[in-house]
C-alpha positions, 0 to 999 in steps of 0.5 A, spaced: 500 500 500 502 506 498 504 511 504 504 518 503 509 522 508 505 528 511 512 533 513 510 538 510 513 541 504 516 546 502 514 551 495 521 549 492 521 542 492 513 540 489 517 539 483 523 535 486 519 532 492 524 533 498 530 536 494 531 541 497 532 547 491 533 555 492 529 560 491 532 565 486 531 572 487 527 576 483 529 581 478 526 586 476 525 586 468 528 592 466 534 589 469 535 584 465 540 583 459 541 578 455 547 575 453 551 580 449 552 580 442 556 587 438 555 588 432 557 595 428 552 598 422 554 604 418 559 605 424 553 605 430 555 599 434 549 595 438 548 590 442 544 584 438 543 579 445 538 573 444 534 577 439 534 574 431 538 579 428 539 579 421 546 583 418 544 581 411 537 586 412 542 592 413 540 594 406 533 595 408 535 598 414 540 603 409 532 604 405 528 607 412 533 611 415 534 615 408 526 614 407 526 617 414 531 622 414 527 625 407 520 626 411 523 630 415 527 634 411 521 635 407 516 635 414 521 639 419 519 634 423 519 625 424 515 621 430 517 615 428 514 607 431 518 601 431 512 596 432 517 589 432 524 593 434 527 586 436 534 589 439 532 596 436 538 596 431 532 600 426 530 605 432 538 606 434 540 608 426 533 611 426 535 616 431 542 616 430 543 618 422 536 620 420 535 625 427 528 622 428 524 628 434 521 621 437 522 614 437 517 608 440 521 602 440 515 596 441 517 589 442 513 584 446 517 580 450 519 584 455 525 580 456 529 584 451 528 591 455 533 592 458 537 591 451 533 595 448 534 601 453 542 601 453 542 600 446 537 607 446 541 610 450 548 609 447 546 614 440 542 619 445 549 621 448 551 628 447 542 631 445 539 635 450 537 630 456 531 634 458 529 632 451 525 625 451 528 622 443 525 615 445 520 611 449 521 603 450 513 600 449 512 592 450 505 590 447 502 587 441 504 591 435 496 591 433 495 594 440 500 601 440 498 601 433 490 601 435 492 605 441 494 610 438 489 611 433 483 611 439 488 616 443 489 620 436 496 620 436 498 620 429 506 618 427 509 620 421 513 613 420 511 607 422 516 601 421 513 594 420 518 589 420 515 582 421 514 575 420 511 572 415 504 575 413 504 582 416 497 583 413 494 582 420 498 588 422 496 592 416 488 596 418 491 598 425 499 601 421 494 605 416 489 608 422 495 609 426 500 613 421 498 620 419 496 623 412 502 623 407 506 619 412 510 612 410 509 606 412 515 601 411 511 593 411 514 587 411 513 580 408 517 573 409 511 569 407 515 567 400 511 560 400 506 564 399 507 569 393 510 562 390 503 560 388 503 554 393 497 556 397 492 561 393 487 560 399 493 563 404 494 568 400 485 570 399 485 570 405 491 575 407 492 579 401 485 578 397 489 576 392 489 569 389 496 567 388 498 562 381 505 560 381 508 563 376 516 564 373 517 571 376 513 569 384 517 574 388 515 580 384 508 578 385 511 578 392 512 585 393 505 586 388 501 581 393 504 585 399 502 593 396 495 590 394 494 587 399 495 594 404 492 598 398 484 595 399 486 596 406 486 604 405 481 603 401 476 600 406 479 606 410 477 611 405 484 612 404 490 609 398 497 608 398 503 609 393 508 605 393 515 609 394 519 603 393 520 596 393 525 591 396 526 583 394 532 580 399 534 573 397 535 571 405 528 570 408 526 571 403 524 578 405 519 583 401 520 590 404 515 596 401 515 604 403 509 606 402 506 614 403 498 614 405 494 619 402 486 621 402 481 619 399 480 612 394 485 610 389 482 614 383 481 608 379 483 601 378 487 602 373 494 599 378 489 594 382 488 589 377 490 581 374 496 579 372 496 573 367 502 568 365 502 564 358 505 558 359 505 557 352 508 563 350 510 564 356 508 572 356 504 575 362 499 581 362 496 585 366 488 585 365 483 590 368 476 587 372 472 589 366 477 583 362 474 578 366 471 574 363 476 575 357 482 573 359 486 569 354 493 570 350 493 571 343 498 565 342 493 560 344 487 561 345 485 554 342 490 551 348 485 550 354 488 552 360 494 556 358 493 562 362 493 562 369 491 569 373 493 571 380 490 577 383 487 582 385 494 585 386 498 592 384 500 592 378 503 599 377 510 601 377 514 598 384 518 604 384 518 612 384 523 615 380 524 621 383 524 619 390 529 614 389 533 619 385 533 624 392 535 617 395 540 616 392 542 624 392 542 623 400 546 617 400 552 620 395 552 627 401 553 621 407 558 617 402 553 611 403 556 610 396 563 609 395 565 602 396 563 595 400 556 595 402 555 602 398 556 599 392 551 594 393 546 600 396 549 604 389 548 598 385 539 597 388 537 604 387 540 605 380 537 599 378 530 601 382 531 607 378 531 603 371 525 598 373 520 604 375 519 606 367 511 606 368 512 602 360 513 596 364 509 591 365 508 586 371 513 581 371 520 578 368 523 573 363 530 570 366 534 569 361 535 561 361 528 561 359 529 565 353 535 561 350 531 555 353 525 557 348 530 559 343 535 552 344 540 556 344 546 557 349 544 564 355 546 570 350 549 576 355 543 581 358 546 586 356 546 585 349 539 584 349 539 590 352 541 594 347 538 591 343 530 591 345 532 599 346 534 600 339 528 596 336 524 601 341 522 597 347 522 598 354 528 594 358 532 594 364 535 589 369 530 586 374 534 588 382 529 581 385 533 577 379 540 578 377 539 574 370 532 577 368 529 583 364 523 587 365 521 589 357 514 590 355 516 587 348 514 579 348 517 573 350 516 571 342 520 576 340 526 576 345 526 569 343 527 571 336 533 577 338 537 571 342 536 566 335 538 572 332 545 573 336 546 566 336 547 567 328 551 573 328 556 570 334 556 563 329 558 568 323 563 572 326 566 566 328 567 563 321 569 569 318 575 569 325 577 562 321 577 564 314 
């Protein structure tokens, strides 16, 4: 028969019967610092801990300090919320080089407070110390954000740097932020825009997603859609400034300013179709339902699939990118390491925001594959789409891809003929 003891027992010792444990004294949250990791960005140093912390993000984190630095250039003034700060290295730079008024660094785990606190507190050395830069909040992103739309507390730049879908954070971003204000999304959900799960991607973005051959770009086009119906139940729209695709994550990053009243038209919310017989895409209006087929087959069932709604204007402002680029070149960003990367993105985000481009891009291993001939250069291609009057440029999500508004059939036609003309050069060398 089994005995139970009646001595009495201590709190301590309910998980290991009659070992005694010590109680360990309790420490106060906000002294609690995780173990210590320091990294240096653009020369600011900061303490990462057990945060998640990615230095391959640095580049999009170069785009919202120079975003954030222009606002208030253009403003007088910058309030800014890091809704998911982590180890606040975004909230630090923000504050640091584009001279943010005010900074909310928001995370939810309380744990990383004191890491934040004396990362903060390191970049705010030698301002006025009456003068608050920064507050460290630690709530549900959708609850400062909800907050500070009931309190009236409006922001010129809200930073969302999630992960995964950020579209459940979308309507509170939007109520919060104020009128011409930014707003810099994130989306990781790369399985997603590849067209896997169409009913993921209705639900979160109101867009049905088909694989297709340039799936991250639909990416950063689900992402825009997605925040423009939003505004739009809102009575507002939104414009996107610029676009980002990192490989690592991946990662989708949009800047988008919130402006009054609903999108004019639907010209730039629409569908986007890719023939697989072709191999072209389009974009077709809500008026086109219906009627959405390639030309090249309209006797070939099934053909042509569609993905959408979604945003199919340009990624990119042209001027806006080039005040960027000014910026950066006054900071010396530029000039070698990282700034070539940094240099390289914005010229070719200035390229690819010709409004004569359509949705999508052709990797070159496509079009020689259809032309059964060995990858010619891209930049041969190039020149030789301008010259015929086409629209081209290289595509910043994928290095061996071009954006043309001429048709995968005639860039098949181009690779065959400099196929022929490199075969006759040649022959001409052996003679």
């Amino acid at each position: 028969m089994l005995s139970i003891s009646l001595k009495p027992l201590s709190s301590s010792s309910f998980l290991r019967p009659l070992i005694p444990i010590p109680i360990p004294i309790p420490i106060p949250i906000a002294s609690i610092l995780c173990k210590s990791q320091l990294h240096v960005e653009r020369g600011i140093e900061f303490d990462v801990g057990d945060t998640f912390f990615r230095h391959e993000s640095a580049i999009g984190r170069d785009l919202g300090v120079l975003s954030a630095a222009l606002h208030k250039k253009a403003n007088g003034t910058l309030r800014l919320i890091d809704a998911m700060c982590g180890c606040g290295v975004r909230s630090i730079r923000y504050l640091a080089e584009a001279e943010v008024d005010f900074v909310i660094a928001n995370d939810a785990n309380q744990e990383y407070r004191g890491l934040i606190s004396e990362n903060l507190s390191r970049v705010v050395k030698g301002f006025e110390e009456e003068v608050k830069r920064w507050e460290v909040r630690h709530l549900d992103a959708n609850r400062l954000m909800m907050e500070c739309y009931l309190n009236k507390d409006f922001y010129d730049f809200i930073d969302v740097d999630s992960f995964g879908s950020d579209s459940m954070f979308l309507r509170a971003a939007i109520g919060a932020v104020k009128l011409g204000g930014l707003l810099y999304l994130t989306s990781t959900d790369g399985y997603t825009s590849g067209g896997h799960r169409p009913q993921h991607s209705l639900a979160a973005y109101g867009a049905y997603i088909r694989p297709m051959p340039f799936c991250n770009e639909l990416g950063l086009r689900m992402l825009i859609g997605g925040a423009l119906r939003e505004a739009s139940t809102l009575g507002y729209h939104v414009a996107p400034l610029f676009s980002y695709y990192s490989y690592h994550g991946p990662v989708f990053r949009t800047l988008l300013q919130v402006k009054r009243g609903k999108l004019p038209d639907n010209r730039h919310y629409s569908f986007i179709s890719y023939c697989k017989q072709c191999g072209s895409s389009q974009a077709f209006s809500w008026g086109q339902l219906g009627k959405i087929r390639c030309p090249c087959s309209e006797n070939v069932g099934g053909s042509c699939v569609v993905s959408g709604p979604l945003w199919t204007g340009p990624l990119h402002n042209a001027p806006y990118l080039r005040d960027m680029q000014n910026l950066a070149s006054q900071w010396e960003w530029i000039s070698d390491g990282v700034g070539k990367d940094l240099e390289k993105l914005l010229e070719q985000m200035v390229d690819e925001s010709d409004p004569k481009l359509p949705p999508g891009y052709f990797k070159l291993d496509e079009i020689a594959s259809r032309a059964k001939v060995n990858s010619p250069s891209l930049a041969n291609i190039m020149n030789i789409l301008h010259k015929k009057g086409y629209a081209a440029s290289r595509s910043h999500i994928e290095s061996n891809a071009i954006k043309t508004n001429c048709t995968m059939t005639e860039c098949v036609s181009i690779v065959r003929e400099l196929q022929q003309s490199l075969i006759m050069q040649q022959s001409r060398a052996t003679l």
